[in-house]
SEDO-246580 format. One record per residue (C-alpha): x, y, z; residue number from 1. Coordinates in steps of 0.02 Angstrom, whole numbers, plus 50000, padded with zeros to 5 digits. Layout:
<rs>
<px:X; py:Y; pz:Z; resi:NUM>
...
</rs>
This chain:
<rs>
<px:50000; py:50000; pz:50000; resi:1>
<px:50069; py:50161; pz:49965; resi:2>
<px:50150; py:50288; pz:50084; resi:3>
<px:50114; py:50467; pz:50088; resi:4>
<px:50312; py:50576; pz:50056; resi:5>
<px:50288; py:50654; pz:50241; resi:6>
<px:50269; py:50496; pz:50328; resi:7>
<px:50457; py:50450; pz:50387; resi:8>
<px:50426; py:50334; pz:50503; resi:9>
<px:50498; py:50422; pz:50638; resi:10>
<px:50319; py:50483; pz:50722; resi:11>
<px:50296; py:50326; pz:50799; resi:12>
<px:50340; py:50322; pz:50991; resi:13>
<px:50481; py:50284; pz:51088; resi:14>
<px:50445; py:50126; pz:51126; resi:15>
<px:50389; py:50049; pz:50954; resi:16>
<px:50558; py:50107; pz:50880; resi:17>
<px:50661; py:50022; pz:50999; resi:18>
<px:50549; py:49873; pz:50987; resi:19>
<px:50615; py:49880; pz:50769; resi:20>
<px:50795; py:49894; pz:50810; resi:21>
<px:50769; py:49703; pz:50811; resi:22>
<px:50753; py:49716; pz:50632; resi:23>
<px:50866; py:49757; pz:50486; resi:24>
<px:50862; py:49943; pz:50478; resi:25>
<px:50761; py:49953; pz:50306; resi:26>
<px:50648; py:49836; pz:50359; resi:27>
<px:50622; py:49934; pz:50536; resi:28>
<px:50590; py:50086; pz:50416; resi:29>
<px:50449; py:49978; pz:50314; resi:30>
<px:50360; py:49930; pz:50448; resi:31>
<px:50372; py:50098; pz:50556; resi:32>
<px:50278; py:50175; pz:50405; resi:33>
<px:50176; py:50073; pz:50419; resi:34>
<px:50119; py:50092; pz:50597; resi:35>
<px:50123; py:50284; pz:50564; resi:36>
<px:49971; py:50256; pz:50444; resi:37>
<px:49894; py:50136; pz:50563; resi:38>
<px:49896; py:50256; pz:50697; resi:39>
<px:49843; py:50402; pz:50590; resi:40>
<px:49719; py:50316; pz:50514; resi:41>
<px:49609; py:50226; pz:50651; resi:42>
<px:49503; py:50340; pz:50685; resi:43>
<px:49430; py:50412; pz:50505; resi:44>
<px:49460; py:50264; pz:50386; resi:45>
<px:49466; py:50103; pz:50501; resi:46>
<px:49485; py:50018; pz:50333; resi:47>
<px:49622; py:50108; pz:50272; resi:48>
<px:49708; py:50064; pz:50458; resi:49>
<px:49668; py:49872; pz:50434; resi:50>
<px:49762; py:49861; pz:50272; resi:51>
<px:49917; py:49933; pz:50328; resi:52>
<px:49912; py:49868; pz:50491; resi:53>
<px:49916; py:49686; pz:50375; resi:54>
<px:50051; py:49755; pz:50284; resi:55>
<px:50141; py:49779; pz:50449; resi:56>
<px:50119; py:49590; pz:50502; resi:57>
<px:50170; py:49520; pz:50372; resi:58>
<px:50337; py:49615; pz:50375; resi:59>
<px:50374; py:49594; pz:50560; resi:60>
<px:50248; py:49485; pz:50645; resi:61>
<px:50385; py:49437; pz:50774; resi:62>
<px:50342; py:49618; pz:50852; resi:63>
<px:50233; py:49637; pz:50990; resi:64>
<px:50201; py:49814; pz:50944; resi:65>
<px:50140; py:49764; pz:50776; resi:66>
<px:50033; py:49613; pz:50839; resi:67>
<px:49955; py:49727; pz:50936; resi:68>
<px:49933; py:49888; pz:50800; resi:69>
<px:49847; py:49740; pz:50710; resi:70>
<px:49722; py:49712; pz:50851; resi:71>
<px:49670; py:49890; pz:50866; resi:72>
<px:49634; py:49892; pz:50683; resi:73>
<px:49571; py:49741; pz:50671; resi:74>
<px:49439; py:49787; pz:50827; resi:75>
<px:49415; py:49958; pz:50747; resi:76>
<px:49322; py:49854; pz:50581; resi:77>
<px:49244; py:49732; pz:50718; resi:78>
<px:49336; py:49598; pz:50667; resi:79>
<px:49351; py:49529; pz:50861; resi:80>
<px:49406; py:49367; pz:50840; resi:81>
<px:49557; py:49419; pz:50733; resi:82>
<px:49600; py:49548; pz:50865; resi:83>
<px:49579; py:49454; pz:51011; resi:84>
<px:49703; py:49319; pz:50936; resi:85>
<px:49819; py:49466; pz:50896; resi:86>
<px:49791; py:49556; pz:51068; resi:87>
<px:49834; py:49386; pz:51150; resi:88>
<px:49987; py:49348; pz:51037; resi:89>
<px:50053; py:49558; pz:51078; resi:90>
<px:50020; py:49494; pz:51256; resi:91>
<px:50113; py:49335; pz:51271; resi:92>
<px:50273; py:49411; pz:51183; resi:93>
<px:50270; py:49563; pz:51338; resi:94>
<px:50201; py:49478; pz:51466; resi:95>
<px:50093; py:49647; pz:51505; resi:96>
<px:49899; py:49647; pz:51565; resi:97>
<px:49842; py:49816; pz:51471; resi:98>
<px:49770; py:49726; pz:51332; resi:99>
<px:49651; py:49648; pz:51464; resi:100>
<px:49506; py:49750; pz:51426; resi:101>
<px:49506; py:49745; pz:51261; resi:102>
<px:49523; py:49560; pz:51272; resi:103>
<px:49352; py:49555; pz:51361; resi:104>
<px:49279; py:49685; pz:51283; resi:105>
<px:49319; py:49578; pz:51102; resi:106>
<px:49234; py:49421; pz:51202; resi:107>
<px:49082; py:49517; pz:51187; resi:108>
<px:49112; py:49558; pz:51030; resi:109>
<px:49108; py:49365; pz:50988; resi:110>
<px:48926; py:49379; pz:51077; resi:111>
<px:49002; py:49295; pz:51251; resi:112>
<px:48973; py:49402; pz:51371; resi:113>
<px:48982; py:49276; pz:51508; resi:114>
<px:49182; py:49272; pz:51467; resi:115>
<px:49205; py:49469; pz:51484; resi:116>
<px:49142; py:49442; pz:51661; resi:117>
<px:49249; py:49296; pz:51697; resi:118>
<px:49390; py:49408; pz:51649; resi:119>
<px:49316; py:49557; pz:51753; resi:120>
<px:49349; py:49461; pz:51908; resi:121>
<px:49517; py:49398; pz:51854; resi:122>
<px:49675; py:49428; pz:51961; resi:123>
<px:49752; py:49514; pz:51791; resi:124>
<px:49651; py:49671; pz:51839; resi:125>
<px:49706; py:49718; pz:51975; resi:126>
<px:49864; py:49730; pz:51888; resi:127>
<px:49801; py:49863; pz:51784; resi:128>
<px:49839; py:50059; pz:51806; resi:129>
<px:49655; py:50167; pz:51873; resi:130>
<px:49626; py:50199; pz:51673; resi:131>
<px:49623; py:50014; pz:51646; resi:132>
<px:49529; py:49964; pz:51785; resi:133>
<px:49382; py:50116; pz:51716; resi:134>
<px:49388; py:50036; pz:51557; resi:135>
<px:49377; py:49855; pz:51604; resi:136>
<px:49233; py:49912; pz:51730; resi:137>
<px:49145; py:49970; pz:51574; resi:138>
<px:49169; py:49829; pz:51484; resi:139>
<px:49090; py:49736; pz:51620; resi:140>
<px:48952; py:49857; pz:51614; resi:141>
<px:48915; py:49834; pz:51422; resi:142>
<px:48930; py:49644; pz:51456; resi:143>
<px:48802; py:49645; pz:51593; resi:144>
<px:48685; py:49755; pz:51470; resi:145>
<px:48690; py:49622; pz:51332; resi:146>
<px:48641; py:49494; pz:51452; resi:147>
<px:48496; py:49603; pz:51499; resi:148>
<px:48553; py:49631; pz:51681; resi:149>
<px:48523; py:49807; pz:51697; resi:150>
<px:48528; py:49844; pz:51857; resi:151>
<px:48672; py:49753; pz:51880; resi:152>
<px:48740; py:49865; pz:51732; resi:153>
<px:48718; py:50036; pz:51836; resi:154>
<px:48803; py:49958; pz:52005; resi:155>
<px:48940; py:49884; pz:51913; resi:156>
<px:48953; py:50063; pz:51846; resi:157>
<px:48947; py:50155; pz:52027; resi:158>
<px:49120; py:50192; pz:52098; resi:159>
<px:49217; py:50320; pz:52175; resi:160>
<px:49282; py:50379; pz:51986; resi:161>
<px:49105; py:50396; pz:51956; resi:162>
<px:49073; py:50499; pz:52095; resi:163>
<px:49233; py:50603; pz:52106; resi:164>
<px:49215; py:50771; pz:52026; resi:165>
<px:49398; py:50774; pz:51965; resi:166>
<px:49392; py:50767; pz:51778; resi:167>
<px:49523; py:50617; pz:51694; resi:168>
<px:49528; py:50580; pz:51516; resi:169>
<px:49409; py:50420; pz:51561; resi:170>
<px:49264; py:50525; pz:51655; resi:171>
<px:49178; py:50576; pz:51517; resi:172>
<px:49157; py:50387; pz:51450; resi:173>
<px:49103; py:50343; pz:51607; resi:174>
<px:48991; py:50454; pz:51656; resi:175>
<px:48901; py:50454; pz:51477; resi:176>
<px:48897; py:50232; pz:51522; resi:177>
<px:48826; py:50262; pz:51668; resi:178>
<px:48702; py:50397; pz:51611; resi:179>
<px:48640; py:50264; pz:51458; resi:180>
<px:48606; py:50124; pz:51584; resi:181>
<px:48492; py:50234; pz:51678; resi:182>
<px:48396; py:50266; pz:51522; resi:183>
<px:48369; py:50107; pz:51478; resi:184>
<px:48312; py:50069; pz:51653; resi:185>
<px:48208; py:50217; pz:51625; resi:186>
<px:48251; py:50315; pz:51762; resi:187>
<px:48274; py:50478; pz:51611; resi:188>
<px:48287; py:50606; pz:51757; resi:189>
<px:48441; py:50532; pz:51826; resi:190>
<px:48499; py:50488; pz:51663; resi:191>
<px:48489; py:50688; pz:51608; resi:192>
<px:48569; py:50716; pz:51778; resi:193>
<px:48720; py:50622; pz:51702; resi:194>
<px:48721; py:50655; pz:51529; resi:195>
<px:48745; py:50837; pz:51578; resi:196>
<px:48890; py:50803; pz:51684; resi:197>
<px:48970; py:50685; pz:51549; resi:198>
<px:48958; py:50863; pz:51454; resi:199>
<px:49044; py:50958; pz:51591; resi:200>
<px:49203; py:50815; pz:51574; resi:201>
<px:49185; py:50806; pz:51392; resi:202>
<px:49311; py:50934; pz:51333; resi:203>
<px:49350; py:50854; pz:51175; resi:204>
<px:49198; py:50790; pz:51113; resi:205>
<px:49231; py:50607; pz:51111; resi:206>
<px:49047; py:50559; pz:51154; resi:207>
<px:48886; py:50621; pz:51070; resi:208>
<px:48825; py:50673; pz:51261; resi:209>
<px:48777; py:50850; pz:51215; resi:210>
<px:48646; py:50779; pz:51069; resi:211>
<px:48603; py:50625; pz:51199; resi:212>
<px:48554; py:50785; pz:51318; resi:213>
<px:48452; py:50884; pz:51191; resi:214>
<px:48356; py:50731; pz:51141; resi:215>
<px:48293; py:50727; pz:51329; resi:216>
<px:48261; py:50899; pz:51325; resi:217>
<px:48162; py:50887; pz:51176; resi:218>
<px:48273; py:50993; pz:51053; resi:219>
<px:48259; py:50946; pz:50881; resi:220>
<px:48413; py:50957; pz:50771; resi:221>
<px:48372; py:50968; pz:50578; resi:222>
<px:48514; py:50935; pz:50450; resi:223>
<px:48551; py:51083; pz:50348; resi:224>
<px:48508; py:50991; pz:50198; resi:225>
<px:48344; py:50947; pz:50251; resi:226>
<px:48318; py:51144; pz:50299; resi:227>
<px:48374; py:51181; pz:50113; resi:228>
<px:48270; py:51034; pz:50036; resi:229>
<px:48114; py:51119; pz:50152; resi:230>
<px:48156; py:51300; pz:50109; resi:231>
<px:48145; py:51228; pz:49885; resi:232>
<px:47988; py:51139; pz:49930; resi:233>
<px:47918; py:51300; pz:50004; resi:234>
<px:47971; py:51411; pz:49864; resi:235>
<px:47918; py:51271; pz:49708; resi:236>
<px:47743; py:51260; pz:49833; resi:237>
<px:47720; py:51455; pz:49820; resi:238>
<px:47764; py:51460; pz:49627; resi:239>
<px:47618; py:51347; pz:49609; resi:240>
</rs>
């Protein structure tokens, strides 16, 4: 696949780089590239990500770091039972637990939610830093959801990140999870309670809390191209 001229390879992190040095040095360079586009492509064109993340592999699939670029993208297309093999290859060549939620979270992918709960409970969490215990706490969340335990959902959801006021880069998440279970257990004044304060923590906009918020207030967004297709109607309607 081809590589845009400003990607060098030399954007990728610390880590990864000294993770290629294994490799002959053009060969390092190949596959560094490659990871750039991964990385820079995740988010906009997961497809895009997948195919150079398969480029990647098949260059250097004796790198953790690559086994486990290939997981993100291939969890970022849904494919979970390609990344969960890839996440659990990446983990077996560091020996590292961060992967654990994404593990579980890929289980219920698969449509086992049962196993994301199993691995909820596992001693491997509590190896985890705070932002991976949030995250596999969520996971747990969304499992219990899928089995239609929604009670359970919100409790597994209540914790003293939930309740602190502090603002980390997982509160917004958290507070929009927590906000959804409550509205599907229909209790929609708590749940606007909570969607409002995942607005307060989300500075970046990485949930759509704000529109989940409206909707419960009863705004109405219209697309501009509906207002336009309207406004023609109107007009051809009066020329009539």
């Amino acid at each position: 696949m081809p590589i845009p001229e400003d990607v060098t390879g030399d954007e990728i992190d610390k880590d990864v780089r000294q993770e290629l040095q294994s490799l002959p040095k053009t060969l390092a360079e190949d596959v560094a590239k490659n990871l750039v586009m991964v990385a820079r492509l995740i988010d906009d064109d997961p497809e895009g990500a997948y195919g150079y993340s398969r480029v990647a592999l098949r260059l250097a699939s004796r790198v953790a770091a690559v086994r486990e670029a290939a997981g993100f993208a291939a969890y970022a297309n849904q494919k979970y039972a390609e990344a969960l093999a890839e996440f659990r290859a990446a983990r077996r060549m560091t020996g590292g637990v961060d992967l654990w939620p994404l593990m579980a979270d890929c289980e219920r992918g698969l449509g086992r939610p049962e196993k994301a709960l199993d691995m909820a409970g596992a001693p491997e969490v509590q190896k985890l830093d705070k932002a991976g215990q949030v995250e596999m706490r969520l996971v747990a969340a969304g499992a219990r959801r899928d089995m239609g335990q929604l009670d359970a959902a919100i409790v597994t959801l209540q914790s003293p990140e939930l309740a602190s006021n502090a603002v980390q880069p997982w509160t917004a998440r958290l507070r929009y999870a927590y906000a959804d279970a409550l509205l599907a257990a229909g209790r929609r004044g708590e749940a606007r309670e909570w969607f409002a304060k995942a607005v307060e923590a989300d500075r970046d906009a990485s949930t759509d809390a704000s529109d989940r918020l409206a909707e419960l207030d009863g705004v109405e967004f219209m697309d501009a191209l509906d207002e336009e297709r309207d406004a023609s109607e109107g007009e051809r309607g009066d020329q009539g």
